[in-house]
N, C-alpha and C positions, 0 to 999 in steps of 0.2 A: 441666498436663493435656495438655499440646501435646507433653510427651516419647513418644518413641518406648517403645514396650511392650517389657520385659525378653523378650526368643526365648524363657523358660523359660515364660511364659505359653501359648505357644503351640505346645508341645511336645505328643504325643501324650497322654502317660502323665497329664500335668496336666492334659486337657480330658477324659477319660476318670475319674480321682480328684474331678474338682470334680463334674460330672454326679451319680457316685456319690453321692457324700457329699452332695449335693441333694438326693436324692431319699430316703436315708433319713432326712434332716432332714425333710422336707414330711413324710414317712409318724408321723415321731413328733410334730411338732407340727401337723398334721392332726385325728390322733384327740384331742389336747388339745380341742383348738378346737373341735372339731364341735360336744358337748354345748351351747354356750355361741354358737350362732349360728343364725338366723331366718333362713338365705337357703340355708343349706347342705343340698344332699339324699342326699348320700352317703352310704351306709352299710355298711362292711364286711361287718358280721353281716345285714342285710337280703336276706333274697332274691331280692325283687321290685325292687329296686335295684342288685344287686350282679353283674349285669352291666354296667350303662351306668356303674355308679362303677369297673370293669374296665377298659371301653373307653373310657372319662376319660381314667383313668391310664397306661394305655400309651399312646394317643396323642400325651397332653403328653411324655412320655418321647421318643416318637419326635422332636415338636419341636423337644426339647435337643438330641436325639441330632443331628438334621440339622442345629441351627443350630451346634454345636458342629462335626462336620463341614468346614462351610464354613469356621467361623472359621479352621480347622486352613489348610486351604486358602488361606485370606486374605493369608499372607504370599507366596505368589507371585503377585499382582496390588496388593500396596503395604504399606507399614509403616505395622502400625497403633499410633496413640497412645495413652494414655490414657483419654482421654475418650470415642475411638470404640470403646475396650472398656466404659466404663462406657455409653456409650448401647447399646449393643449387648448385654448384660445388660438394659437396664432394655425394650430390646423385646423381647428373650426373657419379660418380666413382661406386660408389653402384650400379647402375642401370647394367651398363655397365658389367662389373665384375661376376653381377648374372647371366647376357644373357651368358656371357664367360662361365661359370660354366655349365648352362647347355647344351649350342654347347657341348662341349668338351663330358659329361657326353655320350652324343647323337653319335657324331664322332669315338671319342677313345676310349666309352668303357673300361675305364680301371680297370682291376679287382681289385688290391688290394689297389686305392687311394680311397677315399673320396670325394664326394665334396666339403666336409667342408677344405678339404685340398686343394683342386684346389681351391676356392674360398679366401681360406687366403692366397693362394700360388700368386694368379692372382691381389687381392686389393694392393699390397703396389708396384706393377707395373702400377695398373692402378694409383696409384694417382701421378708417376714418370708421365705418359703418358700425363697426362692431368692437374694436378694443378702445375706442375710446368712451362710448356709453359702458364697456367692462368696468373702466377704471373708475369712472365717476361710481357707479352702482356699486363697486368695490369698497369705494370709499366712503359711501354714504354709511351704509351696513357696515362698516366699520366707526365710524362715528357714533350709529345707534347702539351695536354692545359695549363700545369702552363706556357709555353714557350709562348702559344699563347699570353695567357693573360697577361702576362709581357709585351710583346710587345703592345696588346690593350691599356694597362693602360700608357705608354710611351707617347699613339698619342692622345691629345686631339680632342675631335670633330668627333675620326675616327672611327671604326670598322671593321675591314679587317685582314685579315692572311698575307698580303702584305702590304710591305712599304708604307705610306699612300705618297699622296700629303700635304703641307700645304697651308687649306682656310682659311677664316675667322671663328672668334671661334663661330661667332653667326649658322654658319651652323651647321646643321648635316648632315653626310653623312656616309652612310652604304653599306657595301661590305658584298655581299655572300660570305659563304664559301672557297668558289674558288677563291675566290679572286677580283672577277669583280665589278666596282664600280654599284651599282643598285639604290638608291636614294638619294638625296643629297635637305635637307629642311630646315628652316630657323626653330630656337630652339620655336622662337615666334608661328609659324604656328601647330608645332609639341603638340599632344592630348596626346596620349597614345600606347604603345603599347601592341600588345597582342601576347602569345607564343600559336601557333598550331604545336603541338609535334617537328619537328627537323624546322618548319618554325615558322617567325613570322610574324605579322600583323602589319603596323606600320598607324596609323591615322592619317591625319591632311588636314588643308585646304588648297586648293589652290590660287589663285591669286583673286579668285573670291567670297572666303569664302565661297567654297563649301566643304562639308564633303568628302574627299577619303582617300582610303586603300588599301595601296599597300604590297604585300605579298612578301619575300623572306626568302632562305634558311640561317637562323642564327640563333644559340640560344638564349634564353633570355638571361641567365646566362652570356654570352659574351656583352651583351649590358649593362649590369648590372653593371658588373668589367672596361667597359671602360670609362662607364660616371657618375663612382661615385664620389659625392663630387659637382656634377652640380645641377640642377631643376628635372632631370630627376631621380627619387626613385622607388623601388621596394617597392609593397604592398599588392602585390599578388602572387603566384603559376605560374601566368598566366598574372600576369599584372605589367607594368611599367607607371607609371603616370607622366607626366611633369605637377610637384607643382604651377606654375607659372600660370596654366591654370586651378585649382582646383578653386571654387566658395566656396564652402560650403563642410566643414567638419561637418559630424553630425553622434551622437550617439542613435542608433536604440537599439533595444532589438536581434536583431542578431550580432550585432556586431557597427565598423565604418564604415560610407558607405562617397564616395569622388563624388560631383557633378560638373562637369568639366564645365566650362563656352560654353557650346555650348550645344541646348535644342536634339538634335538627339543623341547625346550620353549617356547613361543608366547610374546612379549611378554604381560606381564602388565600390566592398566589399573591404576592408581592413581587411586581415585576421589576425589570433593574432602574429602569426608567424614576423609577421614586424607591426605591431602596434604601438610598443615600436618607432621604426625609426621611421614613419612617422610622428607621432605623436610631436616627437622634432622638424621636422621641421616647424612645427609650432607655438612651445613653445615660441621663442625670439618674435614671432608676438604679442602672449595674453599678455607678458611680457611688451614688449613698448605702447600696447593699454592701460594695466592698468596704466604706470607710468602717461600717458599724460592723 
């Protein structure tokens, strides 16, 4: 439970899909429910009720909406794991549940329940409402990137959610999300790339060995899983280096830092997290320099 959350988690598209798919979940099993509950005062077809059961439901809506929001947010202030996604769902139910408790308190006035009774009555439906469309929508979006990336790791050279073409291995070529081919560069020319939240930033020279950077919508993590086992390694949060273009590995007092053969480009950190990798890929080099 202490693993770090799959980045697909907390991608826009999948906290926007789950929300969704919550909400018409609650909405269909809602109307199930109601007929068959003593605490519940909502009612669609009601009149007399069918604004505050309105402004219910779009408030709790807003709730997801902003704690879903933040979640998004959440990965630049720490990686979250497991567990603080699942506690983090289960106070999106807590939250929820308490507003229910006291709507209801406020509406129906009822004299001889409790809240404490509405509120234990109201949490083991709010977690039917909402963590169980969680885990389905969890799982699906889990299902579609091991899928993607199956299919990445199949197509050498490629990166796409689409059938690649086959070029030469020495290219690389990268497709957006969507599928569109957006840059296609020779492995030699190719620096590093760099991840900006759902984009990335990919480096290298042109024909003329000038520095450019070209920006598309792909995860690292997908660049990561299709060209591993090539020059191109992960050593960063935020960075992929192609080894082949690396000058100088050196050990600082903050850490490794990697000096890429081109003077416009900044030392790159090697954080400890992939240390251990990068670090082998240099191993067989110190190995043959000492034999000879």
């Amino acid at each position: 439970m202490n693993k770090k959350l799959p980045e697909y988690f907390l991608e826009k598209t999948q906290l926007i899909g789950t929300v969704t798919f919550a909400v018409l979940f609650a909405v269909v099993f809602l109307n199930i429910y109601i007929p068959f509950s003593d605490t519940a005062w909502f009612r669609l077809g009601n009149s007399v009720l069918f604004l505050s059961t309105a402004g219910f439901a779009a408030l709790s809506i807003c709730i997801l909406v902003v704690s879903r929001v933040l979640m998004y947010h959440s990965k630049k202030w720490f990686c979250m794991t497991y567990l603080e996604y699942v506690l983090w769902c289960f106070a999106e139910v807590f939250l929820i549940c308490t507003f229910y408790t006291f709507v209801t308190m406020d509406v129906q006035r009822p004299q001889d329940v409790s809240a404490l009774r509405i509120f234990s009555r109201a949490l083991p439906y709010g977690v039917i409402c909402l963590i169980i469309p969680y885990i389905i929508a969890g799982m699906y979006f889990a299902i579609v990137d091991k899928n993607r990336t199956i299919r990445l790791m199949s197509s050498r050279g490629f990166v796409s959610d689409q059938e690649p073409f086959h070029g030469a291995e020495s290219q690389i070529t990268l497709f957006d999300n969507s599928g569109a081919l957006k840059l296609s560069v020779k492995s030699s020319n190719l620096y590093y790339i760099e991840s900006d939240d759902n984009y990335i930033k990919v480096w290298y020279t042109d024909s003329k060995g000038v520095l450019k950077m070209y920006m598309l919508r792909c995860r690292l993590k997908t660049v990561e899983e299709s060209f591993r086992g090539t020059s191109l390694i992960r050593c960063h949060r935020k960075y992929i280096v192609n080894t082949e273009k690396v000058k100088v590995l050196r050990k600082e007092s903050e850490g490794y830092l990697l000096d890429l053969d081109n003077e416009e480009i900044p030392p790159i950190m090697v954080t400890r997290t992939y240390a251990d990798n990068v670090l082998s890929r240099f191993a067989p080099q110190r190995e043959s320099s000492s034999e000879a």
